[in-house]
C-alpha positions in Angstrom: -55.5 -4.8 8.0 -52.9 -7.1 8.0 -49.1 -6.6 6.8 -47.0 -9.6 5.4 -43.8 -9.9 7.3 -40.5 -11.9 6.2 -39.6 -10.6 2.9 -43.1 -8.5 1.6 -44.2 -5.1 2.3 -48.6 -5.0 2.1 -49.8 -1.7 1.4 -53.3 -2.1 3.2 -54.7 1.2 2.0 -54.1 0.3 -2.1 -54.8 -3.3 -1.3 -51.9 -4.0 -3.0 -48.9 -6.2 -2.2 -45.5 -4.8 -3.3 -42.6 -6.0 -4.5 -40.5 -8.8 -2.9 -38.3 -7.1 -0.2 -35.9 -9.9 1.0 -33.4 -8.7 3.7 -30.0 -10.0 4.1 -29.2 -12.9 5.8 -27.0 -12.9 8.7 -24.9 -15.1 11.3 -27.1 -16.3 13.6 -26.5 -19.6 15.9 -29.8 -19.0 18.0 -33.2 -19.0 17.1 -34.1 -16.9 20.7 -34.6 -13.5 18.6 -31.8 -11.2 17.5 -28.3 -12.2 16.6 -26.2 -14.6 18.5 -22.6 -15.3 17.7 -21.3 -18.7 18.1 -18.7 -20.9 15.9 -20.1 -22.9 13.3 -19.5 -24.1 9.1 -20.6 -21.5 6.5 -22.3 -24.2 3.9 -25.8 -25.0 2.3 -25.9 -27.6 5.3 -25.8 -25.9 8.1 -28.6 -23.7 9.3 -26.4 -20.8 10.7 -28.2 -18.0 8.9 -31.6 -15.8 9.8 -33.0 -13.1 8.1 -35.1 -12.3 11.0 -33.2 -13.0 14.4 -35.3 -16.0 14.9 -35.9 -18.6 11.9 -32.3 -19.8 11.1 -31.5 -21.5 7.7 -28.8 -22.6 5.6 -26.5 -20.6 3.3 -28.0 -20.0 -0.2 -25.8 -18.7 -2.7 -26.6 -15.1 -4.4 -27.3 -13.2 -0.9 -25.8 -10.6 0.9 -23.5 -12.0 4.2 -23.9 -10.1 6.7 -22.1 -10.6 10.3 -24.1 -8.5 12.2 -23.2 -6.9 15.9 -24.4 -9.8 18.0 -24.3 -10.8 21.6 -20.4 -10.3 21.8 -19.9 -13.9 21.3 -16.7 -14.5 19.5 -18.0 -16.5 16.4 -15.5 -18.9 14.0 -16.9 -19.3 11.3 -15.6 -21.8 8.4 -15.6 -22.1 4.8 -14.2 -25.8 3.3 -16.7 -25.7 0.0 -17.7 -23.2 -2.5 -20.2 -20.6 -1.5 -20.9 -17.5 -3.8 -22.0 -14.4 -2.2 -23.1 -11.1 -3.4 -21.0 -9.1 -0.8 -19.5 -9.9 1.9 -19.6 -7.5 5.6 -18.4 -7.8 8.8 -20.0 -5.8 11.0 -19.9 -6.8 14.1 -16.7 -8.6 16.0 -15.6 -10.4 16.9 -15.4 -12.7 14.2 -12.8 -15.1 12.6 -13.5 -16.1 9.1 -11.9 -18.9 7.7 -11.2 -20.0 4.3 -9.7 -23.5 4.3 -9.1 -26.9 2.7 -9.3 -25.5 -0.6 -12.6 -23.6 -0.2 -13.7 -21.2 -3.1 -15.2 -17.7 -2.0 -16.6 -15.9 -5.0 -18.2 -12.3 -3.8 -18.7 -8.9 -5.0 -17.5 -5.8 -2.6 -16.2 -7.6 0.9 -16.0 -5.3 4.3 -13.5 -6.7 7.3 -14.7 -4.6 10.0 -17.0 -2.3 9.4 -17.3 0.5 12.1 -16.5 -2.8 13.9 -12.9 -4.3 15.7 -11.2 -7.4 16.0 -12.2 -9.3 13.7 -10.2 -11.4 11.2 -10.4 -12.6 7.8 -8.1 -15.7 6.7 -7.3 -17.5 3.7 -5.0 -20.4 3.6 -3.4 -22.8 1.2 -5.1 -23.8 -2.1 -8.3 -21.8 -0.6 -9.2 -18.6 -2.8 -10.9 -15.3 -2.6 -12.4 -14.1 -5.4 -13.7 -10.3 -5.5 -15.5 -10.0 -8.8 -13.4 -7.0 -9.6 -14.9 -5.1 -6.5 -13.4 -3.0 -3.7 -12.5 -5.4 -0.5 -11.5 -2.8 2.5 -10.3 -4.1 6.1 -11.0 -1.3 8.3 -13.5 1.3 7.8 -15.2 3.9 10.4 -13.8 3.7 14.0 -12.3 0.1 12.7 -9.3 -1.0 15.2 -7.5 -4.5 15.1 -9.0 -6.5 11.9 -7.1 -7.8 9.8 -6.8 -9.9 6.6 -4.6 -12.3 6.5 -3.4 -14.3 3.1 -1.7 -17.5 4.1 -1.2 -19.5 1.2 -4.3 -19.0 0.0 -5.0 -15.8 -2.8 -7.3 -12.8 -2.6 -7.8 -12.3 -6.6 -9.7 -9.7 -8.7 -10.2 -7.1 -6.3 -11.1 -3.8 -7.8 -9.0 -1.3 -4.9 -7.9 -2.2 -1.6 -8.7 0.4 0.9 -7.0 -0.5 4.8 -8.1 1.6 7.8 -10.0 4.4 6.3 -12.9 6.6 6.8 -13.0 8.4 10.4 -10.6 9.8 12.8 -10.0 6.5 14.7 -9.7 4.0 12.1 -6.0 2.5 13.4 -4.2 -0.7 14.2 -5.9 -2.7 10.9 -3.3 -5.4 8.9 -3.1 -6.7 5.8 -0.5 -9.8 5.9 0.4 -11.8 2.7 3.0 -14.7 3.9 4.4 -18.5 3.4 3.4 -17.7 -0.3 -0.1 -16.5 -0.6 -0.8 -13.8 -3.4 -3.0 -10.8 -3.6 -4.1 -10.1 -6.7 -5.6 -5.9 -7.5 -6.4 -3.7 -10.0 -5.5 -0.3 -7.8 -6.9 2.1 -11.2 -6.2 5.9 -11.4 -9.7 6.7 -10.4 -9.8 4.7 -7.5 -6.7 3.7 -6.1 -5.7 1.4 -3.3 -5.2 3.3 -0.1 -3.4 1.8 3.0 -4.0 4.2 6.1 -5.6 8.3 5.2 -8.4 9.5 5.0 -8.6 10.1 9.0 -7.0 6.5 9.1 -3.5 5.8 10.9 -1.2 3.2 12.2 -2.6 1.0 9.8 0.0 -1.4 8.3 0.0 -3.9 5.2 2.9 -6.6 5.0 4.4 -9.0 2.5 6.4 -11.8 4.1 8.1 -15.0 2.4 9.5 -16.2 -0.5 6.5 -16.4 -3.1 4.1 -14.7 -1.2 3.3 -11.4 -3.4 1.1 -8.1 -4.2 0.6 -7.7 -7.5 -1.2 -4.8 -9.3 -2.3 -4.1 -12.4 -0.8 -2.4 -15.4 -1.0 1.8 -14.3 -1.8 0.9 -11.1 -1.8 3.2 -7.8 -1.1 2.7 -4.6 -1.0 5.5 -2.0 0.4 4.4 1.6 -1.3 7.6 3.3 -4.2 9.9 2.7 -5.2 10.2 -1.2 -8.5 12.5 -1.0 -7.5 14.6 1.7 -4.4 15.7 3.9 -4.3 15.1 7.9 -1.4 15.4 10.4 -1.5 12.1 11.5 -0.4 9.0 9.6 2.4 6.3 11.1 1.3 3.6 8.4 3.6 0.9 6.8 4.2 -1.0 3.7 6.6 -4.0 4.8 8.2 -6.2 2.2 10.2 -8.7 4.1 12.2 -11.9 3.8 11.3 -12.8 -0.3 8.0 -11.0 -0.3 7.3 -9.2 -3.4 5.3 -6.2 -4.5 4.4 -4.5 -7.9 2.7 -1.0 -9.0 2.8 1.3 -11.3 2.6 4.3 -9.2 3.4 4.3 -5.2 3.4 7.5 -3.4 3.7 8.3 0.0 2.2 10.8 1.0 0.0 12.8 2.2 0.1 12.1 6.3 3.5 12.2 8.2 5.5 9.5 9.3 4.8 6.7 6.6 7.3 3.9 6.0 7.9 1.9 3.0 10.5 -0.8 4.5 12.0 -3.8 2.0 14.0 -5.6 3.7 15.8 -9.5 3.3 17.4 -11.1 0.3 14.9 -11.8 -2.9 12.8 -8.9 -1.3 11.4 -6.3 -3.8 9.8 -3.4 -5.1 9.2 -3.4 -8.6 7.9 -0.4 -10.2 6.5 -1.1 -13.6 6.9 0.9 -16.2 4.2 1.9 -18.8 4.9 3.3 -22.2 3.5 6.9 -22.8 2.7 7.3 -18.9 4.7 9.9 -17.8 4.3 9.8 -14.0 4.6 6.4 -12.6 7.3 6.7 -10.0 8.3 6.4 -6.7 7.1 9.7 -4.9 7.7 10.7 -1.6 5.4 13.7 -0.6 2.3 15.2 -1.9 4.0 18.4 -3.6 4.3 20.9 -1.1 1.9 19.4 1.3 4.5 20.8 4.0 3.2 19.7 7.6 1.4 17.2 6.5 3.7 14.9 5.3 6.9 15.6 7.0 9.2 12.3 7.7 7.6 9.8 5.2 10.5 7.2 4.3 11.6 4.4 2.1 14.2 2.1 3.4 16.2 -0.8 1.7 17.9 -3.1 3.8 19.4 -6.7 3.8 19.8 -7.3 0.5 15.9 -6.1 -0.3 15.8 -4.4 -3.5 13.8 -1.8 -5.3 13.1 -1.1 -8.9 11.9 1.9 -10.1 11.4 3.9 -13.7 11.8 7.0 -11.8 11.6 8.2 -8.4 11.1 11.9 -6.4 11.1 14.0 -2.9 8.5 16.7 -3.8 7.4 17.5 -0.1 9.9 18.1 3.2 11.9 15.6 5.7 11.2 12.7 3.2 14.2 9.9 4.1 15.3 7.2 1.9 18.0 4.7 3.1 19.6 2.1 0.7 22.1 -0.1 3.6 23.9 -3.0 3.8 25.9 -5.6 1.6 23.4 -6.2 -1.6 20.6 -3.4 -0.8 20.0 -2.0 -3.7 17.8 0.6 -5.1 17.9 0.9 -8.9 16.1 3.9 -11.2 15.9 3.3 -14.9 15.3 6.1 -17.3 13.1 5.1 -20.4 12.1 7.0 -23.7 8.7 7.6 -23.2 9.1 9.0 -19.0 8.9 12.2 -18.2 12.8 13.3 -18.4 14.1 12.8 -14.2 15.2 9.7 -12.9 15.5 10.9 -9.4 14.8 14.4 -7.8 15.7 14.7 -4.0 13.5 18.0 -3.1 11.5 19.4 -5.8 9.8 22.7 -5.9 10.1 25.6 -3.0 8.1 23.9 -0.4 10.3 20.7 -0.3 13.3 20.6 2.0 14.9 18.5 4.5 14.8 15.7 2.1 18.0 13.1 2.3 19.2 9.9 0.7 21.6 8.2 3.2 23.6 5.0 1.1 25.6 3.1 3.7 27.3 0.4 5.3 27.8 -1.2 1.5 23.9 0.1 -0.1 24.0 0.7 -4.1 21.5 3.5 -5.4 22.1 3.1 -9.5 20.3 5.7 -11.6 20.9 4.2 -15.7 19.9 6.2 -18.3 20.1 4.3 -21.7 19.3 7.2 -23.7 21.6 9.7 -23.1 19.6 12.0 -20.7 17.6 12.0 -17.8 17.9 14.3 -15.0 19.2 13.2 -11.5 19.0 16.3 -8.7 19.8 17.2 -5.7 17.3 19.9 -4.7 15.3 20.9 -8.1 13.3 24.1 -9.0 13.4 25.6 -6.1 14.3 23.2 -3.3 16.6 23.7 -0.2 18.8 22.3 1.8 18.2 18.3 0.5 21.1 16.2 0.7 22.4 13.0 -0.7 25.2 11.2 1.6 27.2 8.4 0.4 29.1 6.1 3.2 31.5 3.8 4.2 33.3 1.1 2.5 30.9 -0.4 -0.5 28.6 2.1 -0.2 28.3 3.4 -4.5 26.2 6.0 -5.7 25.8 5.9 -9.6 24.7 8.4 -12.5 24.9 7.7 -15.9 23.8 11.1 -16.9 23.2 14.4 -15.6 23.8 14.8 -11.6 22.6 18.3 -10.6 23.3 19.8 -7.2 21.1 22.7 -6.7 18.8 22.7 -10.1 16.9 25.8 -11.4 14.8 28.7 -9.9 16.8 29.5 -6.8 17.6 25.9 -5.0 20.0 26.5 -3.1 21.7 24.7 0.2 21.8 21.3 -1.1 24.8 18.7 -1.1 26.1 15.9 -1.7 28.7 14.4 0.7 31.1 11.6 -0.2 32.6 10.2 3.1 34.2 7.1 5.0 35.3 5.2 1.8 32.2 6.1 -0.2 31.9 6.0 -4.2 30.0 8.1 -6.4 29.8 7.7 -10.3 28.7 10.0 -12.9 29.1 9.4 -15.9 29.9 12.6 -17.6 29.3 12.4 -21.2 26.5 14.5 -21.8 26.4 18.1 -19.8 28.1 15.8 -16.3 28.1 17.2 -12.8 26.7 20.4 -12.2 26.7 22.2 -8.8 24.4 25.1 -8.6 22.9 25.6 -11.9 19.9 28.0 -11.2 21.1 28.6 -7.2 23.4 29.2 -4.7 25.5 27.7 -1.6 25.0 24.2 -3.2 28.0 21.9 -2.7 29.7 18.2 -3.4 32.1 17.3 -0.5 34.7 14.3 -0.8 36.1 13.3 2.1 37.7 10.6 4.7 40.3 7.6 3.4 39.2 5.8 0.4 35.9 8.0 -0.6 36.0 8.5 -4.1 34.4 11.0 -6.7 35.2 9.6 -10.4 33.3 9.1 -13.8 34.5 5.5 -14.4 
């Protein structure tokens, strides 16, 4: 009886010879059986590929690339030309992948770290990553430490973007976009990009320079924190820094505690785009009465960062935003089509403890060009939220509706003028309101220069 090896399967007892089964090829810089890691050029040149631990050949395009556990030698591997893969997995670590000199990467579904750590994915200047409109995830099952990192280069058509997900231990991954490199996603409803959740935590994903950017697609979603199931652990970040640039549709966070959304430095910014008809792209901060789950997720503009938003809400507890410093500023504009809020801060019984702090000169604008849209301070149902507005510069602006305390019992909420502070609502439809629908709600003006007006 005899049984063809490398790529066939016999089947002695039909006497018949199946189909082709060709396994995947994978880094290999030793022919002495198994896998052995070592530094070397991914190309059609160099023979630094097996599919059986011993013969080693050169890339061909249309496989599978697989970097397997090995020996635990660290392994550089390079990429200068154009190589076309099916998919791409790293499995093992740790290993340094290198996209450079203009190289070309086309690939279907790409895996940095795969129940693996340490290992690191980078794509420089004129060199490009392109996904095929498939899912590229850094960090997945016990993954700690790999990273992707976009420098210069661009990571286009990716389908989602998944970073440190998939088991309990799945921390410490990176996504880094920097000295103008672009990320290019399509984040859809169905399967959204997810940075940290799903038993994932500590994971963190930053934008850093002028022209470096994260753009998604038209209805996009991107969840920093769980987005199939809730956990009490979370500590993830979204870091838009120093000219760096994001767009989305629809950003929550939510879902774990302890999230932050941080944009930070002049030209810095968060853009939310809006899309006719779609009534819930927003800015959200909790996962609607998730309550000990998410607890302390926060969104902070500072340095002149800036975000943009169609409309933005608090609808779980201890959710913080803070818009500080001379040219921070975090605008909200209403539109026809949207769902009829700009802004609430606590929405629904189960979310409390939420506060916007503008200070030390922050703007927070909410502009309505309609003549309605809803801004609250603790909405249907919400307690003790508060919105505080400080110091000299600091401005807090409504161009329609501000309610403190807003339907079906919301009661304890505030907001607190102080230490030169401005607020400005514009009172030409129903104006301020203070405890429509609930009790013990308040608006407090106080310390030299704060002001309260509807100019």
């Amino acid at each position: 009886m005899k049984t063809l090896r490398f790529g066939w399967i016999g089947i002695a007892a039909l006497g018949l010879l199946a189909c082709p089964v060709w396994a995947a090829p994978s880094w290999d810089k030793s022919a002495d059986g198994g896998y052995q890691g070592g530094d070397g050029m991914w190309s059609a040149a160099d023979a630094n590929w097996s599919s059986d631990g011993t013969t080693l050949v050169p890339w061909s395009d249309g496989n599978d690339a697989q970097f397997p556990a090995n020996d635990g030698t660290p392994s550089v591997v390079t990429l200068t030309n154009n190589v076309s893969a099916l998919s791409l997995t790293i499995a093992g670590s740790p290993y340094t992948l290198l996209l450079t000199n203009g190289a070309q990467l086309s690939s279907g579904a790409g895996i940095i770290g795969n129940g693996s750590s340490c290992n690191t994915a980078s794509v420089f200047s004129a060199s490009t990553w392109n996904m095929g409109v498939q899912k590229l995830t850094v960090g997945s099952g016990a993954a700690m430490g790999n990273a992707l990192i976009i420098d210069g280069g661009m990571v286009t058509n990716v389908s989602t973007l998944k970073l440190g997900v998939g088991a309990a231990s799945t921390r410490y991954n990176s996504i880094t976009i920097t000295n103008g490199g672009r990320l290019v996603a399509l984040s859809p409803w169905y399967d959204p990009s997810a940075l940290g959740g799903n038993f994932g935590y500590s994971n963190s994903f930053t934008v850093t320079g002028v022209g470096s950017v994260w753009t998604n697609a038209t209805n996009s979603y991107v969840y920093l924190g769980a987005y199939q199931v809730a956990q009490n652990i979370g500590g993830s970040s979204l870091s838009i820094l120093d000219g760096g640039q994001m767009s989305v549709t629809y950003l929550r966070i939510a879902y774990t505690p302890s999230n932050t959304v941080l944009v930070s430095g002049p030209g810095s910014l968060l853009r939310q785009m809006y899309v006719p008809d779609l009534t819930d792209g927003s800015i959200t901060i909790g996962g609607y009465g998730m309550t000990g789950y998410d607890y302390g997720n926060r969104l902070i503009v500072s340095n002149g960062g800036a975000v943009v938003a169609g409309e933005a809400n608090f609808n779980s507890a201890g959710g913080t935003a803070i818009v500080t410093g001379p040219g921070s500023v975090w605008s909200n504009l209403y539109v026809i089509n949207s769902s009829g809020f700009l802004l609430y801060v606590g929405y629904g019984t189960n979310s409390f403890e939420n506060v916007i702090l503008i200070s030390n000169g922050g703007r927070l604008d909410n502009n309505c060009s309609v003549g309605y849209g809803t801004t609250a301070i603790g909405a249907y149902g919400a307690s003790n939220n508060a919105m505080i507005v400080t110091d000299s510069g600091s401005v807090f602006r409504v161009t329609s509706d501000l309610h403190v305390g807003y339907v079906n019992n919301a009661c304890y909420n505030s907001l607190t003028i102080s230490n030169g502070g401005t607020a400005i609502v514009n009172w030409w439809y129903s104006g301020l309101n203070i405890g429509n629908g609930g009790n013990y709600n308040a608006v407090t003006v106080t310390g030299n220069g704060s002001v309260l007006t509807n100019n």
